[in-house]
N, C-alpha and C positions, 0 to 999 in steps of 0.2 A: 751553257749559254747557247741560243739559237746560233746558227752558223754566224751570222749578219752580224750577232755582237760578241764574235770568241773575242776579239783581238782591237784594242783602244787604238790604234792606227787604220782601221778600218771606216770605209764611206758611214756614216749616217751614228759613229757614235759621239757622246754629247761630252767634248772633255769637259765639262764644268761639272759632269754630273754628280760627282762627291763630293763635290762645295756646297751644290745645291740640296744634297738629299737631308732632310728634314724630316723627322715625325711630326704629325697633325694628326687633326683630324678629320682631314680632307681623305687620309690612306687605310680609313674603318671601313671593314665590309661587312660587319654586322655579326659574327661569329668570334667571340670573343678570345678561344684560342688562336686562332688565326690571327689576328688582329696583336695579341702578345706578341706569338712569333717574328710577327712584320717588325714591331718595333725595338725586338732584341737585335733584328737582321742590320735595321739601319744602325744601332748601334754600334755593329759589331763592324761594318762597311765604313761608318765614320771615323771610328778609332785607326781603322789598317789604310785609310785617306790622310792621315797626320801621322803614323808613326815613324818614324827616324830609325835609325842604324839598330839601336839597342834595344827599339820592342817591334821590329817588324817581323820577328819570329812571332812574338807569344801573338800578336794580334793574326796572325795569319793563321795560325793553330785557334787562336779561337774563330773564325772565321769557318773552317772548317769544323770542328765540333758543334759548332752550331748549326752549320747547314748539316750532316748528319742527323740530329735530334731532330730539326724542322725537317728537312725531308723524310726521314724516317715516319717523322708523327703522320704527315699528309698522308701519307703510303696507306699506311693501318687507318687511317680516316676512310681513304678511296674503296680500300676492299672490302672493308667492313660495311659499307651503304653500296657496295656495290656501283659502285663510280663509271658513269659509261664513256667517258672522256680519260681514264686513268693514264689509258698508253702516251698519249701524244704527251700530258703533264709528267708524265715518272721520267718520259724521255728526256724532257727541259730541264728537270731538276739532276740526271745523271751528267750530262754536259756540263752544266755549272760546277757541280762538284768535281767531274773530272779534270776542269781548266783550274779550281783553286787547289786539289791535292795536287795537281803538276808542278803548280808554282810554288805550292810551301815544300815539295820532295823537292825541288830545285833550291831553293834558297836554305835550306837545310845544310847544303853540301857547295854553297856559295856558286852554285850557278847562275844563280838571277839575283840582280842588283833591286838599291830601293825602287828607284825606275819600274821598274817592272812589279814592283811589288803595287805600288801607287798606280800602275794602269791596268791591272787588275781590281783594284778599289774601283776603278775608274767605271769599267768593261762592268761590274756588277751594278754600281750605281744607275749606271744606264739601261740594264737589263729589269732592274726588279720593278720599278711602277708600271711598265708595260706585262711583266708575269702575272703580276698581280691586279690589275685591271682584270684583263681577259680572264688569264687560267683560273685564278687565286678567288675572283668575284665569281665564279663559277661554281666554281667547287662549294665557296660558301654558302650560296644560294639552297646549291644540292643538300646540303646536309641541313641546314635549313628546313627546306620542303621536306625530307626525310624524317626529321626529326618532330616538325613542328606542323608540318603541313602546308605553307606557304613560303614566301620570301622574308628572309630578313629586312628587319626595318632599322634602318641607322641615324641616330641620332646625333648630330653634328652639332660643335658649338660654334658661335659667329667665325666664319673662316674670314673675316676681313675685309667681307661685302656687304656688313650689315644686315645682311638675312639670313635668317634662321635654315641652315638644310637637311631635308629628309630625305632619303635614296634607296633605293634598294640596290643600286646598284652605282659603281661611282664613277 
């Protein structure tokens, strides 16, 4: 996680942000692997936001297996197009992953309470629409262009404003 959101008691993060985090289709960047991933992520961020004593192992453990596959995939996405922004993205996504293997290697061996397990849910909840905005819309564009020769075009269904939206970017 960027410095600013390792930690849920920290200036400017959003305790609600795991009540709040929802899949839509407001969260499509146009690349359709990416776009999977995003929504296995909130899943997996949603479940370790509600789980209790008896699954806050296995949701943290998934938690990490996931972000391993999704970070790993992005990885081999970046080098393979030759990604001119890799460093600054591989660095965000090693923070991340190093603040959630901290906590499931802690709560493994009963160091860290649900507490802290839930403000971790918290701390990613509020880190990933701002990843994915910036880095994540980024990247996708790139492979995009790469791939297809221009930007991805996203097709949205009514997000609740009664207008249809198109984006290349969100």
């Amino acid at each position: 996680m960027s410095h600013h959101h390792a930690h849920a008691h920290q200036v400017g993060l959003d305790e609600k942000a795991a009540e709040k985090l929802e899949w839509s289709d407001a969260m499509l960047l146009g690349h359709g692997p990416i776009d999977d991933a995003h929504e296995e992520f909130v899943c997996v961020v949603k479940a370790l936001s509600k789980c209790d004593a008896v699954t806050a192992l296995g949701c943290l453990q998934a938690v990490e297996d996931h972000l391993l596959a999704h970070f790993g995939t992005e990885r081999e996405w970046m080098e393979r197009t030759e990604y001119p922004n890799m460093d600054c993205h591989l660095d965000e996504h090693q923070k991340v992953l190093d603040s959630v293997q901290q906590v499931n290697a802690l709560a493994k061996i009963g160091q860290v309470g649900l507490r802290d397990v839930r403000r971790l849910a918290v701390a990613l909840a509020d880190w990933f629409p701002k990843h994915a905005t910036y880095l994540d819309s980024a990247l996708s564009a790139w492979i995009s262009k790469r791939r297809y020769g221009g930007a991805p075009v996203i097709l949205r269904r009514d997000l609740g404003n009664g207008v249809q939206q198109e984006s290349a970017f969100t």
